[in-house]
N, C-alpha and C positions, 0 to 999 in steps of 0.2 A: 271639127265636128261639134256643131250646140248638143248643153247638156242643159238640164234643170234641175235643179235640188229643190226640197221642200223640207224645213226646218220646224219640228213641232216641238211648242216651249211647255214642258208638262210640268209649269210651276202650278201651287196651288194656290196662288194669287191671282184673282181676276185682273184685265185691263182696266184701269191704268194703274194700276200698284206699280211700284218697285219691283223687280223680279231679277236677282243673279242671274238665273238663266237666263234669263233674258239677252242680257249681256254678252253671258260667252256662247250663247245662241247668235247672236248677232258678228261677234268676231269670226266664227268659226264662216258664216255663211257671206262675208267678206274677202276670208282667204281664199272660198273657192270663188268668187264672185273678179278677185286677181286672176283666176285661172281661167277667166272666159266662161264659166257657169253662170247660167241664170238663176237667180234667186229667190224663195220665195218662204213664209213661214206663217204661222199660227199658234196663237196660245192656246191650247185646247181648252182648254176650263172655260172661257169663254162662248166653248159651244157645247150644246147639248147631247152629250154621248149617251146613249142609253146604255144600260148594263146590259151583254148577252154576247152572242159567237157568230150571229149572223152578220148578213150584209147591210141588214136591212132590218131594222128592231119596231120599226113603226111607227106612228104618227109620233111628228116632231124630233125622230131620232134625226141630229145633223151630223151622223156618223158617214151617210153612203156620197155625199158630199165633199167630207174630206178625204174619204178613199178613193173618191173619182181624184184630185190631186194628187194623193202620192203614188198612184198610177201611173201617171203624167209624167211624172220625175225621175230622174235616171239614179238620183243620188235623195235617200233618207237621212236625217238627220235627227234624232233626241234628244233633247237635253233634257236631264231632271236633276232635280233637287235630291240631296238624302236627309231620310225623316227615317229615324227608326231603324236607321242601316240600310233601306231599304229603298229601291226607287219609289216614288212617290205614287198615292192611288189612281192619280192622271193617267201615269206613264203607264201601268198594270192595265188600266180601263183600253188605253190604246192599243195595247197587245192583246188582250182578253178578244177585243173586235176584230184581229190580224188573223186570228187563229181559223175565221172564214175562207181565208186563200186554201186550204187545205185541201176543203170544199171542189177547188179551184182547178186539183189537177187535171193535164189535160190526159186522154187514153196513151199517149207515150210518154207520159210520168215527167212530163214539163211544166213549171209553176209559171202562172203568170209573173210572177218577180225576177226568175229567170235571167239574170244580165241589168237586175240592179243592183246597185250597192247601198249599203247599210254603216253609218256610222255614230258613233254615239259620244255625247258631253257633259258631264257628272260635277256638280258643284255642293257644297254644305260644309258643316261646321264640324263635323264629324270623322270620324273611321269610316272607312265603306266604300270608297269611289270603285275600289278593283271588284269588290264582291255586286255591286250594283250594274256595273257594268258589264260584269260577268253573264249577270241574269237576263239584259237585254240582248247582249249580244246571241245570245243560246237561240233564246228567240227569234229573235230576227232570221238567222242563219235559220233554224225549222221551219220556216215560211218561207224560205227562198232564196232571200236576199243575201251578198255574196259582202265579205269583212275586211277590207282592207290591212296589210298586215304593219301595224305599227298601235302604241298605245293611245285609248282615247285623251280627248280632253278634258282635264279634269283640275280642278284645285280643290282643295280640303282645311278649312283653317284649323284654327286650334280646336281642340274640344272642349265642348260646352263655353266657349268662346263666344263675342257679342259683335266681332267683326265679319262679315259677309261680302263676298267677291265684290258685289257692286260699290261696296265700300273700298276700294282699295283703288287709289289715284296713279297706281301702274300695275300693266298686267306682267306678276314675276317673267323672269327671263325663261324660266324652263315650261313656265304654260303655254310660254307665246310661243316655244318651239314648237313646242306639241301640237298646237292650234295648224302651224304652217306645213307640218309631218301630214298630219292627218287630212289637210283638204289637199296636198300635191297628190299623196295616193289614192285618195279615193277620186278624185277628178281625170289622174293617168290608168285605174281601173276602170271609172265607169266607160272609158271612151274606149279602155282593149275590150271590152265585153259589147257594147254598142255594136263595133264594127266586126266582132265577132262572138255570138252569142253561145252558150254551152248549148250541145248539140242533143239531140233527144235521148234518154236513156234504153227507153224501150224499145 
């Protein structure tokens, strides 16, 4: 059964910078990409998100554009940076605009997200991957989107440390597992939800 992922890089690096996430944005959407997913992603910062909750923020918002994408997709993907402990003000802007599916419900209390899945990849220099991910995850799951059960990907180097994932000429042994955890079950969930979707509650 074809799947599609859509990978959003919420570094706070424009094209073409350097970007970690980038990187383990890229790994992750390789290992489902082994698993017969199709592929696809975006650095947000690149496009013009407007600030707000709608669908739709107005002239020049290229918000309703990428939501038509992760629509599309069977499988979400985030990757952020940690700044401040915190997911980055990319990755917040992208949820902030999520919180429009709400909007969404249908009258027998079915989300358009409904039978997709949600996963997430956390990189920096810091403490914080579990607490960051924590926060996206919350999210995601309140709009809809369904968690696959195993730990994100994530690496964390030393604190206040000058070394950065895309710095590093191999990806540790316990990332790489995780990377390969993460896209087998979200790739054998999105396809038991595809072929049978959670049924209406109301």
């Amino acid at each position: 059964m074809p799947l599609k992922a859509l990978g959003l890089n919420c570094t706070l690096a424009p094209s073409p910078k350097p970007s970690s996430s980038q990187k383990l944005l890229d790994q992750i959407l390789s290992a489902l990409d082994k698993r017969g997913v199709e592929t696809d992603s975006q650095r947000v910062v690149d496009l013009d998100i407007k600030p707000g909750v709608s669908h739709d923020e107005g002239q020049g918002d290229e918000w309703p554009g990428l939501r038509k994408r992760m629509m599309a997709a069977d499988i979400l993907l985030i990757v952020t940076p940690i700044w401040m402990g915190q997911p980055s003000s990319v990755a917040k802007r992208a949820l902030e605009r999520m919180d429009a599916i709400l909007g969404d419900i249908g009258d027998d209390g079915r989300y358009p997200t409904f039978g997709k899945v949600a996963i997430v990849g956390v990189v920096g220099n810091e403490d914080g991957a579990h607490h960051v991910s924590a926060e996206l995850y919350q999210a995601l799951a309140d709009v809809g989107f369904t968690i696959p059960g195993c730990s994100p990907a994530y690496w964390v180097g030393e604190a206040m440390g000058d070394t950065n994932y895309i710095d590093l000429k191999e990806t540790p042994e316990k990332v790489a597992e995780s990377i390969e955890t993460l896209a087998s079950n979200a790739a054998h969930l999105a396809r038991v939800l595809k072929e049978d979707n959670y049924p209406a509650p109301l």
